[in-house]
C-alpha positions as CSV (number, residue, x, y, z in Angstrom):
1,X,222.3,-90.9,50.6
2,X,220.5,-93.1,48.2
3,X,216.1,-92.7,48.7
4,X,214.5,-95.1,50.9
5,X,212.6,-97.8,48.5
6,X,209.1,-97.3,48.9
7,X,206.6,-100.1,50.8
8,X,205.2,-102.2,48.2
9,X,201.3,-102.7,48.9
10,X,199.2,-105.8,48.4
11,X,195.8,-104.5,47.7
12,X,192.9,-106.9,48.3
13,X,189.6,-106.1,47.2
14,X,189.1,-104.2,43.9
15,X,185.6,-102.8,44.7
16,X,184.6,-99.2,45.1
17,X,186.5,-98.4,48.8
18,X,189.6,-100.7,47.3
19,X,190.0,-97.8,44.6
20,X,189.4,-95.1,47.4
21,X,192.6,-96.5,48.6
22,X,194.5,-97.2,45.3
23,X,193.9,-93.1,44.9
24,X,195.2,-93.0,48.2
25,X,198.6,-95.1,47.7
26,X,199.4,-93.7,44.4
27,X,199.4,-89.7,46.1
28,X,202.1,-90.6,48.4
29,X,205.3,-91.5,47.1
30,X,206.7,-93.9,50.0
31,X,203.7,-96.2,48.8
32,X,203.9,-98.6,45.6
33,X,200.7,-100.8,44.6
34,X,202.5,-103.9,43.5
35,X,199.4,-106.4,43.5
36,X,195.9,-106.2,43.2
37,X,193.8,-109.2,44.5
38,X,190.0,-110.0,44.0
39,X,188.6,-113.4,42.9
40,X,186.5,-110.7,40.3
41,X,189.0,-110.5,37.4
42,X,187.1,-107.9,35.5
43,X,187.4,-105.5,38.7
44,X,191.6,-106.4,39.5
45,X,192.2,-105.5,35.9
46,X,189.9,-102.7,35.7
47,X,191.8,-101.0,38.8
48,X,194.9,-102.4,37.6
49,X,194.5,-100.7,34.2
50,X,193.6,-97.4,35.9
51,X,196.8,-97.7,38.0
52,X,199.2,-98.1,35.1
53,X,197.1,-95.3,33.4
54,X,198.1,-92.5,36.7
55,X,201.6,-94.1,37.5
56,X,202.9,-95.8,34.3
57,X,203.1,-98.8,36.2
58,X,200.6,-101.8,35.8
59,X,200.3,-103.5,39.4
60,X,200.3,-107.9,39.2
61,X,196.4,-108.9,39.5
62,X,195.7,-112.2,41.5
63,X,192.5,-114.0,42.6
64,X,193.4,-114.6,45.8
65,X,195.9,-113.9,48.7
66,X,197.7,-116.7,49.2
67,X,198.8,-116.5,45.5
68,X,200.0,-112.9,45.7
69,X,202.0,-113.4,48.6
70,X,203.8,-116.6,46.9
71,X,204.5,-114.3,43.8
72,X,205.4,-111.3,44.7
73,X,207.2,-109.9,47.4
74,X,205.2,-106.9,49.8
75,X,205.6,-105.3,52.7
76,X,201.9,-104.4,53.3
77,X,198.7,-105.6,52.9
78,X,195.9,-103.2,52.6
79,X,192.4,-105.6,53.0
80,X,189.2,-103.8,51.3
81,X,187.1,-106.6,51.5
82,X,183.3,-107.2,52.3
83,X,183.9,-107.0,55.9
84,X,183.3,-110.7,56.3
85,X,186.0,-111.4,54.8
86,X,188.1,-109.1,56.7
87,X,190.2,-111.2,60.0
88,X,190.4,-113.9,57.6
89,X,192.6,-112.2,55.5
90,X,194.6,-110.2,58.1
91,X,195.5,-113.3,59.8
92,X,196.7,-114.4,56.7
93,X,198.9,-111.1,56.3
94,X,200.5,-110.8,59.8
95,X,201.4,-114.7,59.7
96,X,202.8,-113.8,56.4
97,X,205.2,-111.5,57.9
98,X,203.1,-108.6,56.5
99,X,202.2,-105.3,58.1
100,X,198.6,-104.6,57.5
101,X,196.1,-101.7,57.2
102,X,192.0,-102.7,57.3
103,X,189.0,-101.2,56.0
104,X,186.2,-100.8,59.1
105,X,185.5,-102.6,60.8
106,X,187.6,-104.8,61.7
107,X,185.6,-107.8,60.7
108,X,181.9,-109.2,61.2
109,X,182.1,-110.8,64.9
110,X,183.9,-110.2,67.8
111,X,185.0,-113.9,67.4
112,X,186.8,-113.3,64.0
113,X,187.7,-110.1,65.0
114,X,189.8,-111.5,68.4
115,X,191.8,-113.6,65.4
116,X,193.4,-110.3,64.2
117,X,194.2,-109.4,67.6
118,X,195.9,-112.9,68.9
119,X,197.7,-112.7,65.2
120,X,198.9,-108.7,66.2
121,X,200.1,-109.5,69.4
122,X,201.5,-112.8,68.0
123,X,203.8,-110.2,65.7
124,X,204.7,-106.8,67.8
125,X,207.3,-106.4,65.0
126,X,204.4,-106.0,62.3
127,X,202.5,-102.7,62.3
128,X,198.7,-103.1,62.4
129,X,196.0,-100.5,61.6
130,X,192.3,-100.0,61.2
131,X,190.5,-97.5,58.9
132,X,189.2,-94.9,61.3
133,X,189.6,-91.6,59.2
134,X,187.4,-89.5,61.7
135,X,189.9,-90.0,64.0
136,X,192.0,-87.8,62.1
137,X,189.4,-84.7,61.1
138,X,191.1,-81.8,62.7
139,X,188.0,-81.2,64.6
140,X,188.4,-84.8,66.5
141,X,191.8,-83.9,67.1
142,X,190.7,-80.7,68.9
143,X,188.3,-82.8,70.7
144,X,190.3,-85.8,71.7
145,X,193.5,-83.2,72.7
146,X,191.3,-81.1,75.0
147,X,189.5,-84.3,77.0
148,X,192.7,-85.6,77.2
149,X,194.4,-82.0,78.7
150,X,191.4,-82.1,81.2
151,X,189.8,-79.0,79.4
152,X,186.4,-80.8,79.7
153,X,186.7,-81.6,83.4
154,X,185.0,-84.4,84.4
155,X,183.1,-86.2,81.3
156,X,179.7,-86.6,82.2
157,X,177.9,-87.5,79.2
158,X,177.8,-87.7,75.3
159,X,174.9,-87.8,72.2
160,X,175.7,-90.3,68.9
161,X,173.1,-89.4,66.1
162,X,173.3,-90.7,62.4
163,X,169.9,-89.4,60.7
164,X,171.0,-91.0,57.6
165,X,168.8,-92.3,54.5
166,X,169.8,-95.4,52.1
167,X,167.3,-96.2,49.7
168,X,165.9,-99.7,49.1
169,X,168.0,-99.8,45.9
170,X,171.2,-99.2,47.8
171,X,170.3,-102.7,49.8
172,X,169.4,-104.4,46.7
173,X,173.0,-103.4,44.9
174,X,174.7,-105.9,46.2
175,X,173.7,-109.5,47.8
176,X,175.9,-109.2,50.8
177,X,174.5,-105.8,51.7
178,X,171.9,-106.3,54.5
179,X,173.2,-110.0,55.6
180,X,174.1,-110.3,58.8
181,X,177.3,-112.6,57.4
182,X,178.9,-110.5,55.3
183,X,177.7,-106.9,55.9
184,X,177.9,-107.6,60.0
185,X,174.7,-105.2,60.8
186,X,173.1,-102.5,59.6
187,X,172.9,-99.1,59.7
188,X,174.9,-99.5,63.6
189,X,177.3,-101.5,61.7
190,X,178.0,-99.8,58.6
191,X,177.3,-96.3,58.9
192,X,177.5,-96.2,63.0
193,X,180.7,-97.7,63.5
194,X,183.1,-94.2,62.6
195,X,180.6,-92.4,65.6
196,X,181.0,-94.7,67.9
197,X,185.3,-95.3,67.3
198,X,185.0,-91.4,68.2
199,X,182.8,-91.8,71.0
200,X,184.9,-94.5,72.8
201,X,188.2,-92.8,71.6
202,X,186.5,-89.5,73.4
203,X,185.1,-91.1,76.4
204,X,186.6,-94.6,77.1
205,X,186.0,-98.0,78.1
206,X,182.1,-98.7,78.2
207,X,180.8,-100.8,81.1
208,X,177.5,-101.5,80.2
209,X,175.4,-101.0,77.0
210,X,171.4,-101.4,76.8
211,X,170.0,-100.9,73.3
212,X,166.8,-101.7,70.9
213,X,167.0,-101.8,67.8
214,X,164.2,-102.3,64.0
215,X,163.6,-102.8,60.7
216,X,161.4,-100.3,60.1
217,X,161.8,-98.7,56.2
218,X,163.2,-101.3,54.6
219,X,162.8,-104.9,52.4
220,X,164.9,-108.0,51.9
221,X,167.4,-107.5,54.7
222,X,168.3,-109.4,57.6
223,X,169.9,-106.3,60.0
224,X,168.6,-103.4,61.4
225,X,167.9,-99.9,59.9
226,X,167.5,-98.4,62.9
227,X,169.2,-98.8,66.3
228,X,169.3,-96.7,69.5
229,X,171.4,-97.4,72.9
230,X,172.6,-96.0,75.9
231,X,175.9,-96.7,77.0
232,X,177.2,-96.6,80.6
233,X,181.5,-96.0,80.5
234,X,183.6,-97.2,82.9
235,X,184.3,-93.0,83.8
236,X,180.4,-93.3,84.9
237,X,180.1,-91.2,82.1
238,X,176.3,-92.1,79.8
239,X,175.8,-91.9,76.5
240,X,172.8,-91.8,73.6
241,X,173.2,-93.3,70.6
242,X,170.9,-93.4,67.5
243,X,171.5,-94.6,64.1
244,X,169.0,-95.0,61.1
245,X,169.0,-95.1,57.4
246,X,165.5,-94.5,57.8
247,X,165.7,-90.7,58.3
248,X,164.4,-89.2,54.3
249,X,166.5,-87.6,53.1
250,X,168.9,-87.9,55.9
251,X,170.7,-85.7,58.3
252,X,175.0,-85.5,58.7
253,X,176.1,-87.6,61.5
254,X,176.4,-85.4,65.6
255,X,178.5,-86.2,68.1
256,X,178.4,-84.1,71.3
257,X,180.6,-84.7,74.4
258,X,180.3,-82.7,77.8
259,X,181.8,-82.5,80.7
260,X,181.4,-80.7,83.8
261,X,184.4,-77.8,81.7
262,X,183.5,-77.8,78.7
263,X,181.5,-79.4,75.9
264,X,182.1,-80.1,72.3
265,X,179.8,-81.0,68.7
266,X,181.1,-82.1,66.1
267,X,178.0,-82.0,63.2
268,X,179.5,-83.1,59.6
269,X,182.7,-83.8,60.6
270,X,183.4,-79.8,61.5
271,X,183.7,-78.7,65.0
272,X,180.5,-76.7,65.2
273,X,180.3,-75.8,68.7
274,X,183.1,-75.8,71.5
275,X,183.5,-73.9,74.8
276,X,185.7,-74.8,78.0
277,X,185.4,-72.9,81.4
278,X,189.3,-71.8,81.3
279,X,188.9,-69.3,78.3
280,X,187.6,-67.0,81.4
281,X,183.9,-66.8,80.0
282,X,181.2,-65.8,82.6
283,X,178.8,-68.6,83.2
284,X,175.8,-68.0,85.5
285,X,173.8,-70.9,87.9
286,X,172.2,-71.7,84.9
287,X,174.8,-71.6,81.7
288,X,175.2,-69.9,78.7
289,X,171.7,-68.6,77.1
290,X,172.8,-65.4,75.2
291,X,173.7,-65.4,71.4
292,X,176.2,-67.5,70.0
293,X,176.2,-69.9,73.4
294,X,179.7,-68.9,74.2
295,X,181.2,-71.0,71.1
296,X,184.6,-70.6,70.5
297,X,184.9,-73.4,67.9
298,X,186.4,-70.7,64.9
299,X,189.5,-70.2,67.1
300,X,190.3,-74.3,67.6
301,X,190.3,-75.8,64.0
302,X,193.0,-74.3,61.8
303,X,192.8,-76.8,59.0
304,X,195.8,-77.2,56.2
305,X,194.2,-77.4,53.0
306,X,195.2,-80.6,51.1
307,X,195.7,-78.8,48.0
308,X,196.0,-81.1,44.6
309,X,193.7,-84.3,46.5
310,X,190.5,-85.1,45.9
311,X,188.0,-84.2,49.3
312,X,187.1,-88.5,48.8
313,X,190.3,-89.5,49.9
314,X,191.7,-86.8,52.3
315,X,190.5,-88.4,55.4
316,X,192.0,-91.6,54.4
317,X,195.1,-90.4,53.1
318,X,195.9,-88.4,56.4
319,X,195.5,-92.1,58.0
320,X,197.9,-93.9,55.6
321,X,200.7,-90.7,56.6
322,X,200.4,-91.8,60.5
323,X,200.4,-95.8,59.0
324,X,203.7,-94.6,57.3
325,X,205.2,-92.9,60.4
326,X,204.3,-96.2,62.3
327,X,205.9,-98.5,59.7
328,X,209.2,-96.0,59.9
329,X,208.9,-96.7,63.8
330,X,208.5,-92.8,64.1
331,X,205.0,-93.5,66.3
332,X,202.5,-95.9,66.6
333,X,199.3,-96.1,64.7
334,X,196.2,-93.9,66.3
335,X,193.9,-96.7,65.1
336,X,195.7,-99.7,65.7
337,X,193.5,-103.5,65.9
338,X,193.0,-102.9,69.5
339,X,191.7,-100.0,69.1
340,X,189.4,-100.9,66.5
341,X,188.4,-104.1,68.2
342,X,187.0,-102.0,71.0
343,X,184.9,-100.7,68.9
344,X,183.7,-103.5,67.1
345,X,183.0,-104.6,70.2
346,X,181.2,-101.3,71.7
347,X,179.0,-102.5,68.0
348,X,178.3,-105.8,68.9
349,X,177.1,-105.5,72.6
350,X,174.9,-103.0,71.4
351,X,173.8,-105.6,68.9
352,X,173.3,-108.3,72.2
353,X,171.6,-106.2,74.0
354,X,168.7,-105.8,71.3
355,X,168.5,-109.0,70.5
356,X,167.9,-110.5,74.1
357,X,166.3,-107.4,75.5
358,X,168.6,-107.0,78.9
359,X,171.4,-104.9,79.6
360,X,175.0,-106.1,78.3
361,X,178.0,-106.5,80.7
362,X,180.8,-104.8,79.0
363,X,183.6,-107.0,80.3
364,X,181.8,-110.2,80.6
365,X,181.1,-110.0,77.3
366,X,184.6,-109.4,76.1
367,X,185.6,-112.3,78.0
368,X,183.2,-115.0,76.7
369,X,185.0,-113.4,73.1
370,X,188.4,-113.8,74.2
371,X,188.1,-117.0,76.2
């Protein structure tokens, strides 16, 4: 039996996460970058050169989208945009007949955001994905497949904290980073976005989000640095959530989950602690307080070592193997433009709700979106 041809891949967007996922395409063999689009010439030929350096084979360099798709013929589109730029693009893709995979978040506003999900559902034939790599850490895996088995019981609560630190230099690098048009947020938007995707894929649907938010360390940028919100799901479940870039010299991302079973913490994308009431442990009226807390976190995450790729791109790459399994119609895509519009959304009512001060309808405010 002759070998399948591979998907040929449109990449748009020849910055620093477009080569993250050029790296990504060229380590698995089903994938072929055909075209590379950026209005930037220097930076299409500059990836473009690299390409043909690792596979022998120089990919076509455009300055736009429409243009590509005229001239060569692809099966994907892989968009690595500012994220402004993001659901104008898609749109494009999916009325192109093109399946397509999107950097986070899914695009600056709700509003252009809802565009990519009317064009999905416009297409069912067309596979549609979001970058969301932490979905895929084995240690949200173990997380997400225990709350889902009822090993947590009841969810009752969780804790989002990004400590993080960007210098003022970061802002100035680029003059789209900090504006609320093309960067979307700040340090909610941009470095937030991964923890909260996990923290709505862990505890569901949010019903109401109240939030404040500050520029507090930094210069020369419209969004926040700092945000902090507590979110009410639709479980009853509550939530804390804190992000910064203000935190010298910055602290790896926490989530925790808990339910009335079991709890979880995931602290630097590793499953640091982890203990559910049916491994038979002893707990008194008033929990665990002994050494070690009951954690039984070694004996969940048995990690396959991605031998031969780079630690920058593992996270990604195990996210193109479940796009490939959804483009083969093996499954469908664990981060899919719904999913990532939820999200976005989760973001954005957070955003509302600092702005004018008062608590945020979940659903009302998706509806004034999609309406």
């Amino acid at each position: 039996m002759a070998e399948k041809a591979p998907f040929r891949v449109a990449l748009v967007g020849a910055g620093f996460i477009g080569k993250t996922h050029a790296d990504v395409i060229d380590s698995i063999p089903e994938f072929s970058l055909t075209a590379i689009v950026d209005p930037v010439e220097k930076n299409s030929a500059a990836l473009a050169d690299a390409v043909a350096d690792s596979t022998g084979v120089r990919p076509e360099v455009f300055a736009d989208l429409a243009t590509a798709l005229s001239s060569v013929d692809v099966d994907v589109v892989v968009i690595c945009t500012p994220t402004g730029y993001h659901a104008a693009n898609a749109v494009s893709a999916i009325n192109a007949g093109k399946h397509v995979l999107i950097e986070k978040p899914l695009d600056v506003t709700p509003t252009a955001a809802v565009e990519v999900v009317k064009a999905a559902r416009a297409h069912p034939e067309l596979i549609g994905a979001v970058i969301s790599q932490k979905r895929f850490e084995p240690s949200s895996e173990v997380v997400k497949a225990a709350i889902d088995a009822g090993e947590f019981g009841r969810m009752t609560s969780g804790v989002v904290t990004g400590s993080l630190w960007r210098s003022q230099e970061y802002y100035d690098s680029g003059e789209w980073r900090g504006t609320w048009k093309l960067d979307g947020g700040g340090a909610l938007m941009n470095q937030g976005v991964h923890s909260i995707d996990l923290l709505v894929w862990f505890m569901g649907r949010p019903k109401s989000v109240l939030a404040r938010s500050g520029r507090l360390a930094h210069e020369r940028i419209e969004v926040e640095d700092t945000a902090a919100a507590v979110i009410e799901f639709v479980s009853g479940a509550l939530a804390s959530v804190l992000y910064t870039t203000a935190a010298y010299p910055g602290l790896p991302p926490r989530i925790e989950v808990h339910g009335d079973r079991g709890s979880a913490v995931i602290d630097a994308d590793a499953l640091a602690y982890y203990h559910v009431a049916s491994s038979g442990a002893e707990v008194g009226d008033y929990g665990l307080n002994g050494p070690g807390l009951g954690n039984q976190a070694s004996r969940m995450v048995n990690e396959v070592p991605y031998s031969g790729h780079p630690v920058e791109i593992i996270g990604h790459r195990r996210q193109y193997l479940d796009f490939l399994s959804a483009l083969r119609g093996e499954s469908t895509p664990r981060a899919g433009v719904e999913d990532a519009f939820l999200s976005l959304a989760t973001v954005v009512a957070i955003y509302e709700s600092a702005r004018t001060g008062a608590a945020v309808d979940f659903d009302a405010f998706i509806s004034s979106i999609d309406n």
